[in-house]
N, C-alpha and C positions, 0 to 999 in steps of 0.2 A: 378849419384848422386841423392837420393829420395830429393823430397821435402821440407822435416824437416831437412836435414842437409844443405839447399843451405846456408844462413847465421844464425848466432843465434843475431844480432841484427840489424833491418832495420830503418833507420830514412831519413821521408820526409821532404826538406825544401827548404826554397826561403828564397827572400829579402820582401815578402808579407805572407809567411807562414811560422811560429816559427818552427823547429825542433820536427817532431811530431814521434814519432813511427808508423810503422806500420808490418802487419802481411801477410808470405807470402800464399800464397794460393794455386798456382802450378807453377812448373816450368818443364821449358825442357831443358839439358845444349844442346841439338842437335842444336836447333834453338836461340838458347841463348836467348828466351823470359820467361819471366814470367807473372805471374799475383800477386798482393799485395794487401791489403782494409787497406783503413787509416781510424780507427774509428771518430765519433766526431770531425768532420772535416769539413765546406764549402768550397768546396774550392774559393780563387777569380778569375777564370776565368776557363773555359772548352772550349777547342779546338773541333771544329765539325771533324769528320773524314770524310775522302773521299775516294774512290779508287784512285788508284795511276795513272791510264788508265786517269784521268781527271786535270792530272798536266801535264801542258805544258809550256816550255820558262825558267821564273825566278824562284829560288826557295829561302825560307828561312830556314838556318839553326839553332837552338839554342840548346847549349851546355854549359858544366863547364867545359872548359878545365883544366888540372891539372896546367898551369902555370898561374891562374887567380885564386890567394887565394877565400876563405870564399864562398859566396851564393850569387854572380852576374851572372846573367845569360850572356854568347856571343852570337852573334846574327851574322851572317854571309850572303854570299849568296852564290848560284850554280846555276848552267847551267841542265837544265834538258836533258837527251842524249835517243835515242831512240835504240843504237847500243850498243851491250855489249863488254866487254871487250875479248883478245883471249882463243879459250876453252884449257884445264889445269891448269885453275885457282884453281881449286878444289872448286869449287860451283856449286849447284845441278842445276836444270831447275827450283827452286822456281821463284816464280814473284817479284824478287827484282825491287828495283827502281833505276837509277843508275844518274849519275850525276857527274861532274864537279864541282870541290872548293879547293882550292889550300888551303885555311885556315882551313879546318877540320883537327882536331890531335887528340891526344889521350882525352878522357875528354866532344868528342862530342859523344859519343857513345851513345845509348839511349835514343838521343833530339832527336825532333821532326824536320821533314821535311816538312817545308808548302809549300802549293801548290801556285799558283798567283791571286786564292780568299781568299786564310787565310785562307785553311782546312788542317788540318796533313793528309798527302799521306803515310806517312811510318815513320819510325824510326832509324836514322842514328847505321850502321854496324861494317864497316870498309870500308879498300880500297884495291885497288890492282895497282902496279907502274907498270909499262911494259916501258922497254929499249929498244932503237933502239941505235944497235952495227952498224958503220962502220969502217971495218980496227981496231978491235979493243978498236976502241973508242967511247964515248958513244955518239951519235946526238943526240937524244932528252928523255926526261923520262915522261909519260905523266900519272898519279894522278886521279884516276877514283874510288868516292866515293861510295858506296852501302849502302842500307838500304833494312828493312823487310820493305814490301809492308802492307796496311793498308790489304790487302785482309788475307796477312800472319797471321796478328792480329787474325783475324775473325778465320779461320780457327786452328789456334790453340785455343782459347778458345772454339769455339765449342768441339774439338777434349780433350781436356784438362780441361775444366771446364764448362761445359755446364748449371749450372745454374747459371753462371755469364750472367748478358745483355751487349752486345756490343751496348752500346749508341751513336750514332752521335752526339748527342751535338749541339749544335750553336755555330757557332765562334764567338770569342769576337770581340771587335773591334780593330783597329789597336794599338793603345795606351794602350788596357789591354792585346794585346797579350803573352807579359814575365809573366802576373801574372799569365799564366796558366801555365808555366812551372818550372817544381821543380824538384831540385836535388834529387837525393836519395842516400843514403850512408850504405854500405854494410858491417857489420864488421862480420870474420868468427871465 
């Protein structure tokens, strides 16, 4: 799918940021990232990026889940995991991040995964369940969430839009942390 037809209208917004348009710039449906410029815009808060290699222990996650009307941001937490899930997942050797959270659903996609300084490490994926059968029946189903790794980021906009800057940013502080994160709503 090019570029110009991923959606034909993109609006960014929070419970700190009015519903603003913005324009896409490039995309890849491969890695399901993109990039977007919201004109005319401060925003209130900007998250520092981090590598994902520097997140260890707790992590936070924030999202719009679909069962959570209008532009409140959810805020959750995860178990950062150093083991990956079993291979025929059908996931490449990319540097995802992987993680533990039993409260990520549909909705978190695209929120940010903070690390246990308050840098985004990556950006929530999906997940993958894996069943343990005995005799048939099920013992346990164990919920192992993924995210592109901040490195992913980098490397696709290098590869993809290379006179975009990939800025680190400064974390906010703990209390402006949601005002950095904003929904984005895709009509096609």
């Amino acid at each position: 799918m090019s570029a110009k037809s991923w959606a034909k209208k993109i609006l960014v917004g929070s419970v700190y940021l009015n519903p603003t348009p913005a324009r896409l710039l490039v995309s890849d449906p491969v890695t399901d990232m993109a990039a977007i410029r919201i004109y005319n815009v401060k925003p209130p808060a900007i998250l520092s990026v981090f590598d994902e290699r520097s997140g260890r222990g707790d992590l936070d996650i924030v999202g719009y889940p679909g069962d959570v009307p209008g532009l409140v941001a959810t805020q959750t937490n995860g178990k950062i995991r150093a083991d990956r899930p079993p291979s025929g997942q059908g996931l490449d050797s990319r540097p995802y991040v992987w993680f533990d959270s039993p409260a990520v659903r549909p909705g978190f996609s695209g929120g940010p995964i903070i690390g246990p300084n308050g840098d985004a490490i990556g950006a929530v994926v999906g997940h993958v369940t894996t069943t343990r059968r005995s005799d048939s029946q099920v013992v346990s189903e164990t919920k192992r969430v993924f995210g592109a790794s901040t490195r992913m980021f980098e490397e696709f906009l290098r590869r993809e839009a290379p006179w975009v800057v990939f800025d680190a940013g400064r974390s906010p502080s703990a209390e402006n942390l949601k005002k950095a994160i904003v929904k984005i709503v895709c009509e096609r």
